[in-house]
N, C-alpha and C positions, 0 to 999 in steps of 0.2 A: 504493500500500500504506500506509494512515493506520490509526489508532487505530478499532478495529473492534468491531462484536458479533459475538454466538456465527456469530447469521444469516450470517454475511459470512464466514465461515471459507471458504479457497480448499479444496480437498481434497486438497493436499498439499504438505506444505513439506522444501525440505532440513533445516533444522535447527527444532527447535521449544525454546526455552529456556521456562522456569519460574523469575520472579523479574526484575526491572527493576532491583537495586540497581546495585552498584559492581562485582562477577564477573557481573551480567546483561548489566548495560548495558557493560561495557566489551568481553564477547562477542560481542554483535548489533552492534554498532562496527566493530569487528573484521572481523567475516564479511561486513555486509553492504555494506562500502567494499570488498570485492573482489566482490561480487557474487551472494555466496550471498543465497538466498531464507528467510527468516525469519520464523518467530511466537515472538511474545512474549509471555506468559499471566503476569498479576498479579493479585493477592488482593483488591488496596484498587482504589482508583479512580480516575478519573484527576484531575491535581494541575498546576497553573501557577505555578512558584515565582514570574514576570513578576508576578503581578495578586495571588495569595492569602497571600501573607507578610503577617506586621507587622511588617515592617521597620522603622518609623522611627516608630512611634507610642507616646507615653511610659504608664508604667505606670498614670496618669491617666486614661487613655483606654481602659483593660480592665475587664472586669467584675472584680471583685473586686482591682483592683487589681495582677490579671495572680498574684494564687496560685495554686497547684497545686488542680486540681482532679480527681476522678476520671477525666474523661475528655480533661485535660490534664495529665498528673503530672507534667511538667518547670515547668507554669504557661503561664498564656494564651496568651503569645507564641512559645511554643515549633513551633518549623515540625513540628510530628504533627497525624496525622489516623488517626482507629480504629486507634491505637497505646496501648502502655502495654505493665504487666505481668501487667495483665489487661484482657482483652478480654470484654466480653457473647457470649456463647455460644461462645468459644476458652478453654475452660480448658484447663490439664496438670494434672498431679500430681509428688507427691513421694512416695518410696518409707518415707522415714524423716520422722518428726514431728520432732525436734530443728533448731532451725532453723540450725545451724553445718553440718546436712546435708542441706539443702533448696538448690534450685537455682530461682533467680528468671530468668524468660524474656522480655525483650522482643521486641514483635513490632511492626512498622510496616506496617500495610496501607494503602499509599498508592504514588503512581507513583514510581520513585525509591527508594523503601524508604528502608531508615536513611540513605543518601545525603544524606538531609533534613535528620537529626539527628545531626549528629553533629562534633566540634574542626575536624574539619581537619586532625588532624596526622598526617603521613606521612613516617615512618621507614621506612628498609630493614634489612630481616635484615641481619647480619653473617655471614661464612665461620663462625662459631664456632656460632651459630643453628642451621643446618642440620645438623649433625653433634655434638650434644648429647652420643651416647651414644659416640662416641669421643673425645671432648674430657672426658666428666664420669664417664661410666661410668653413665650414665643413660636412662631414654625412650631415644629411639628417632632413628638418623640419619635422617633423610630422603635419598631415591635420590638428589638432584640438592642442587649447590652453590650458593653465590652465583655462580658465574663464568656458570653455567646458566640464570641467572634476571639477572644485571646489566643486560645490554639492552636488554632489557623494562621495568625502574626508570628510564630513560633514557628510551624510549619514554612512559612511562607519564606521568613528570614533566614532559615537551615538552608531552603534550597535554595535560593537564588545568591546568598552572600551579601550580607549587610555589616557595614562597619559600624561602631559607635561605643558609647559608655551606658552604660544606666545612671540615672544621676537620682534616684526618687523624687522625681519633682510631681506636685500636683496634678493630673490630667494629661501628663505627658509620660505614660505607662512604661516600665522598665519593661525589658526581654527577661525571658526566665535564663538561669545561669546558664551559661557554654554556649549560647545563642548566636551573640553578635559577631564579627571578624573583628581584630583589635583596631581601635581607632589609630588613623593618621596624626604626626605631631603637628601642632598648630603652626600656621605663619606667622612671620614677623606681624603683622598687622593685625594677625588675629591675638596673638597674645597680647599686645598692645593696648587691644580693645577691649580684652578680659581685664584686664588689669588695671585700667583707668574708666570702664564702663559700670564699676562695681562702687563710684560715685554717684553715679544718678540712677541706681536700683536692677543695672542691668548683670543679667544672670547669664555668660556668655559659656556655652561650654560645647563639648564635640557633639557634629551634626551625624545624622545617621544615614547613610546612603547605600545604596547597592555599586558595590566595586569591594572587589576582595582585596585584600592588604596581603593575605599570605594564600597558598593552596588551603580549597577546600578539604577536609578530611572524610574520604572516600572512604575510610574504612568504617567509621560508625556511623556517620550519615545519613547513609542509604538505610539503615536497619531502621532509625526511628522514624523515619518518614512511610515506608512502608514493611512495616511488620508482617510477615506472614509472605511474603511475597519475594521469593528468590532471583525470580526472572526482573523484576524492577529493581529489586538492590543490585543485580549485576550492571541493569542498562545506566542505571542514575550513577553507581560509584565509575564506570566507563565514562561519562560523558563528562562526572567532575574531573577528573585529571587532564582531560582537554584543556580547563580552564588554566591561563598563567595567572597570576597576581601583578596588581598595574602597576606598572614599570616609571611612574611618576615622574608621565612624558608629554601627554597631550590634553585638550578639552573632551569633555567626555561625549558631547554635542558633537562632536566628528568619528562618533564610534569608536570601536574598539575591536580589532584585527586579531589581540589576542586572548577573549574576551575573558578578562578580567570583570570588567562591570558587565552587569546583566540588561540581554532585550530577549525579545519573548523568542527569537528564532534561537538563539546560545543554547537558555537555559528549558524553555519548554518546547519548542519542536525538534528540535534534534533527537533529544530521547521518546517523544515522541512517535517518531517516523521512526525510530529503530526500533519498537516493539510489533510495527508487523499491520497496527490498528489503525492507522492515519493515515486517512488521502488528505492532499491538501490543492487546492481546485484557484489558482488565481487567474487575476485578469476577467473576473467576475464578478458584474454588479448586481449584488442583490437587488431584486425589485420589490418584491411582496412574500407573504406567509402566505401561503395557501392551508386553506381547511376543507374537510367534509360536510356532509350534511346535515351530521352530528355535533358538528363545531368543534372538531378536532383536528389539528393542525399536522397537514401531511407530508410539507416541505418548505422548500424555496425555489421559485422564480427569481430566474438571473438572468443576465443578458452577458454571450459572452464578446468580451469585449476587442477578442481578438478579431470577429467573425461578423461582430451586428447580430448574430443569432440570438434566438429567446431558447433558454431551458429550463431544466425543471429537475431539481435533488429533493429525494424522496429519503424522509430520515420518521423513524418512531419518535424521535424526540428534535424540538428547534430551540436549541439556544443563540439570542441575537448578545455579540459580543462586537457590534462592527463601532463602539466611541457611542455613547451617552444619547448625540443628537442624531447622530445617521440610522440608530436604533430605533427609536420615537418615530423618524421619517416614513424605517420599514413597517410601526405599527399600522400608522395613520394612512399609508398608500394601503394597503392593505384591505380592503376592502369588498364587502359581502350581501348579498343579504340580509345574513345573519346580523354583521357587524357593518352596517351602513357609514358608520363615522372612524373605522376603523377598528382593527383588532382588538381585543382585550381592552377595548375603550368605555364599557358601558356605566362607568365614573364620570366618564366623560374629562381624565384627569390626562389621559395623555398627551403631552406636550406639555404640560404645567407645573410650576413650580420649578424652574431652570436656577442653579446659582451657581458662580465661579468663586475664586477667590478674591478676595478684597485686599488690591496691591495700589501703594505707592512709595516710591522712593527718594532718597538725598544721598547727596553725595558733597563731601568734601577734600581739599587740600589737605592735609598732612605736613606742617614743616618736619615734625620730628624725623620725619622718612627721606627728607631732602641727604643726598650725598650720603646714600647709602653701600654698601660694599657690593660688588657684585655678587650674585646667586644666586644659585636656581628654587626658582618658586609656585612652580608646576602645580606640582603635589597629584593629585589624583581626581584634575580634573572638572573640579568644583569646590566650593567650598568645603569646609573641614570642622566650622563652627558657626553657630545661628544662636540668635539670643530665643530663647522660647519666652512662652505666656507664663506669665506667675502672680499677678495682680487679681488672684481669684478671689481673695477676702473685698475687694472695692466691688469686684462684679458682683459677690453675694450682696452685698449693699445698695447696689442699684446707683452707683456713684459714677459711674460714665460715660453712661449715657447710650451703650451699647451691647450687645449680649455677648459672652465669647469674648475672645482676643484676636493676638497674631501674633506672630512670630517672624523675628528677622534671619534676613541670609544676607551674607556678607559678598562684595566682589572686591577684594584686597590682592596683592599681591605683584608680582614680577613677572606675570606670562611674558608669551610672545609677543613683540609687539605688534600691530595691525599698520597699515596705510595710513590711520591718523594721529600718529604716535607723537610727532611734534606739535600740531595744533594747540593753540593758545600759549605755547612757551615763551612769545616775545614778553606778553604783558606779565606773565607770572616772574619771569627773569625782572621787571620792570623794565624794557627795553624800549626806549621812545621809537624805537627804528625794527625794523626787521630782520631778525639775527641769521647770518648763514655762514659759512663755516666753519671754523674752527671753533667758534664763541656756540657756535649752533650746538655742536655736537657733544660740548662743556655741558651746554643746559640741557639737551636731551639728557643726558646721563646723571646730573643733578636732580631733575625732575620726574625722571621715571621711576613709577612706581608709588609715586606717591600722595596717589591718587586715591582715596577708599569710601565706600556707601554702602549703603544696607537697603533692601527690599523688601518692604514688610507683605505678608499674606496674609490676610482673615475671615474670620468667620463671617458669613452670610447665610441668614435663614429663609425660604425663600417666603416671595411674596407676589400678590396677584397681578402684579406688571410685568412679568418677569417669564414669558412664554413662547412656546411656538408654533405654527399650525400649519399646514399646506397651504403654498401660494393658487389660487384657483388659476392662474395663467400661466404662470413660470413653467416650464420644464426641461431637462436635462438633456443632453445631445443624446440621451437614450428614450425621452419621451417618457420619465418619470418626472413626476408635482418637484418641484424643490419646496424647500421649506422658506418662510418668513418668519421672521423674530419681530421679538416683541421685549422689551427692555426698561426695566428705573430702576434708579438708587432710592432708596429709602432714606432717612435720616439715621437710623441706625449705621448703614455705611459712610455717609457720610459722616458722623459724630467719628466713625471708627480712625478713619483717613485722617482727621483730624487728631487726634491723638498719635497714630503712626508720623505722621511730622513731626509735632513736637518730641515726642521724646528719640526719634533719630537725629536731629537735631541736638538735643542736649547729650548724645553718648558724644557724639563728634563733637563736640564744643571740649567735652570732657577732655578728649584727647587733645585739645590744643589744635582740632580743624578749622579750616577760614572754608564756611558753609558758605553756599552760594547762594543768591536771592532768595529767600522762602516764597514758596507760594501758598497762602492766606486762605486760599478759597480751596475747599477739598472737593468741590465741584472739578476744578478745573483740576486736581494733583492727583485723582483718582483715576488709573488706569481704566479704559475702556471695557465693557461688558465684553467677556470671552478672548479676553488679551493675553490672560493667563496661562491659557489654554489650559485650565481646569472644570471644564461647565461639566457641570451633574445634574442630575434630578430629570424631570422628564417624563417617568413613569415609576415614582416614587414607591416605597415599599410602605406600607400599612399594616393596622388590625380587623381591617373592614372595607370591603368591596367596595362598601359605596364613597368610598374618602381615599381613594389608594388605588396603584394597575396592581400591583404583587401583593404575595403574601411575604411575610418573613425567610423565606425562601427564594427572594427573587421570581417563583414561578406565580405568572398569572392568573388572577384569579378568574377570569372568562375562559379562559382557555388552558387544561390542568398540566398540557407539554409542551408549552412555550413557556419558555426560564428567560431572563436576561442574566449578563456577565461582566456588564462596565458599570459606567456609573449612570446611568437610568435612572434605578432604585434608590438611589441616595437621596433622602430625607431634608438634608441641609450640605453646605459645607460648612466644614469645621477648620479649625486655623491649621492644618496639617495636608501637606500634599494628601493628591487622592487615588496616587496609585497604589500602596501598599493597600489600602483598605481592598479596593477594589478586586486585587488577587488573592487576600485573605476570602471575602466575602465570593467571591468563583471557588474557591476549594469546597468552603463551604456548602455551598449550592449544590456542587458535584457529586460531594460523597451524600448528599439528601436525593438528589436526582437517581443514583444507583442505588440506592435502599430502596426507592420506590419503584423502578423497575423491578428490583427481584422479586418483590411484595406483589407485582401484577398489576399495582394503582397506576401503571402512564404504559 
């Protein structure tokens, strides 16, 4: 069972997922190391992080010097492929012209999906996360707790290789012992800001990400993740020794050749497709669910993309894992007699209830880093430390105005430089003139480096602005609805943004930075709806059909074998990326998806 075409379709699979990301690929993992039979249908094409990265080649060696270009908007090196925020022939739309209520959508058509693109870092909800609206009186609790989903984080962080510390802080849950990979030593800049952050209440310590520091340990590993199963502890301890430990060389955003950090093709298709059980079917746009007469869901309608053709994979069970919003899309296209407004729609919730995280940032000068020694400050890729949430006694008080927090991540350090590396060094030198060479190459070296800001993310619960629906005219060069958004800030997020300024501002002051113009209005300092690229929600998980598309299981309540496996389901966002949740809560779903088939319920 290898990476297949349409022609090669078996005629019938137990599970048929839609989407290869981090809820795709972590489900076909999942299912097919017990032995379920599997297809897997993806949009882009197929992708070899091994041989197609540019890993290690300097900005010299890019056309343009590796800037952003339309059809690379991160910049040359960036591990995408027919991604971006716009795609040729994938538009959406926006309901309102105002651009503070316009919703920006990344999409990655490629094997792996955002897996490709994306920090590394992986935080876990906290107890408080999940129960928002009886902790704040807000949004909406989610049916299930941390205590429900911890194992899984456990699980989740063995296989794939996560660094960090446990630190016992409030709502930001440790890993149980022997979990994490050992954390990275901190940078100059990051100890700096520990150190002098710890004046104005900031609690900076190691950030948690998936990139391994040293080899996996393939010999007990494989045992506790799956017990009882020989043929999976041989294929999982085989596929960890593949993996090197990052060689503390390049941006993790340009992938990783020797995959040290984890995307979903490394760590869950590779062993995957070596147990025998996984087609995996790309260059195939899903179109619709189809169902019976029964209301039971028989497959996926795709269009293959090589051919113009229309087909049709025929699975006992559909898990949609294609991204949060292209999931919603395949609900809502979807459509029947049965389900006139779409699938598993009769809430009428889906598309509703969308939130991202809630980001803005500052950045300051640094004298203390001025004419600093040369060295390399690489590290692994990404940051190494992030200040978390800790002001939970003022949020029990109802003292600021907003539910939740956030949490900073740092962009400190020595990388590589880019094309714009001199920019602004006349006036920073104070130079009435414009400096070039020998004077020039003094201040670049004086100056670089010392540069450093923080990105705050947080929590948003969602609210009735905040949605999406089929455009009735829009359609895709395959002659599917695109979707139209629908988008507002609340004052909650704005009050949020406003406290993320000020107190990034006072860490950087702490350290004796010359902070740049504040901007005042967190209208205008608050990054754009879906800029994050973290939008959730969608087809939210509930206790009750009629307020909710899933049950606590991610599977629909209209429909008993349709699951979802991204972040659809997701209740809120919480101040914590939302990928680790997202592959805890797929594992989850998986090993309840196979109880219930053996059981004869799907």
């Amino acid at each position: 069972m290898p990476v297949i075409t349409a022609d090669k379709l078996q005629s019938n699979y137990d599970v048929v997922i839609v989407g290869s990301g981090a809820g795709g690929g972590q489900t076909a993992y999942t299912l097919t190391m017990e032995g379920v039979k599997v297809l897997m249908i993806e949009a882009g094409r197929t992708f070899d992080p091994a041989t197609e990265v540019a890993m290690f080649q300097l900005p010299s060696q890019a056309p343009l010097r590796g800037e952003k270009t339309p059809d690379k908007q991160y910049g040359f090196h960036d591990c995408s492929i027919n991604s971006g925020w716009e795609i040729p022939g994938e538009p959406y739309t926006n309901a309102n012209p105002e651009p503070e209520n316009q919703f920006k959508w990344w999409r990655q058509r490629m094997m792996g999906g955002r897996t490709n693109h994306w920090g590394r870092i992986s935080l876990r909800n906290g107890p408080y996360d999940f129960k928002p609206r009886t902790r704040f009186g807000a949004g909406f609790d989610w049916p299930i707790g941390y205590d429900d989903v911890a194992p899984y984080y456990d699980k989740v962080e063995m296989l794939i290789g996560v660094f960090g510390t446990n630190e016992g802080l409030e709502n930001s849950p440790d890993s149980s012992p022997g979990v994490l990979q050992p954390a990275p030593k901190l940078r100059v800049g990051e100890l700096y800001a520990q150190k002098h952050g710890k004046k104005v209440g900031a609690h900076i310590t190691s950030i948690h990400r998936a990139v391994l520091t040293k080899p996996q340990d393939a010999e007990t590993l494989p045992a506790k993740l799956h017990p009882g199963n020989a043929k999976a502890q041989g294929i999982l301890a085989e596929h960890m020794r593949m993996r090197a430990p990052c060689f503390w060389a390049t941006d993790c955003h340009r992938g990783c050749s020797i995959h040290a950090n984890y995307d979903s093709q490394t760590v869950h298709l590779r062993p995957a497709l070596a147990t025998g059980n996984l087609d995996i079917l790309p260059n195939a746009m899903a179109r619709e669910v189809t169902i019976d007469k029964q209301g039971k869901a028989t497959g996926i309608t795709f269009i293959d993309k090589s051919t113009g053709r229309e087909g049709h994979a025929k699975g006992r069970v559909v898990v949609l894992a294609a991204g949060a919003m292209e999931s919603v899309r395949l609900l809502l296209n979807s459509k029947s007699n049965l389900f006139p407004q779409g699938i598993a729609n009769s809430s009428g919730k889906v598309g509703k209830y969308i939130t991202d995280s809630v980001q803005s940032s500052v950045s300051a000068h640094i004298p203390a880093f001025e004419g600093m020694p040369i060295h390399n400050e690489d590290g692994a890729g990404g940051p190494h430390a992030y200040v978390p949430w800790t002001l939970h006694d003022q949020n029990r008080k109802g003292e600021l105005g907003f539910p939740g927090g956030y949490h900073l991540e740092f962009t400190s350090g020595r990388q590589m430089p880019s094309l714009g590396v001199v920019n602004g060094i006349d006036s920073r030198a104070g130079s009435p003139s414009v400096l070039f060479g020998k004077k020039l190459k003094e201040e670049a070296r004086r100056f670089y480096g010392c540069q450093l800001g923080f990105g705050a993310q947080g929590t948003m619960l969602p609210n009735d602005g905040c949605f999406t629906e089929l455009d009735p005219e829009t359609k895709d060069q395959w002659g599917i609805h695109v979707l139209r958004f629908h988008w507002k800030w609340t004052d909650a997020e704005l009050n949020l943004v406003k406290h993320q300024q000020q107190h990034i501002r006072e860490i950087l002051e702490a350290m004796g930075g010359k902070v740049s113009k504040p901007e005042t209005d967190p209208a205008k300092a608050i990054k754009q709806g879906g800029t994050v690229i973290h939008e959730v929600g969608g087809a939210i998980m509930g206790a009750d059909a009629a307020s909710s598309v899933t049950n606590a299981w991610s599977q629909t309540w209209d429909v008993k074998n349709v699951f979802l496996a991204d972040g659809a389901p997701f209740a809120s966002t919480a101040d914590k990326n939302p990928t680790l949740t997202i592959m805890a809560l797929a594992w989850r779903m998986a090993d309840h998806l196979m109880d219930e088939m053996k059981k004869g319920n799907i």
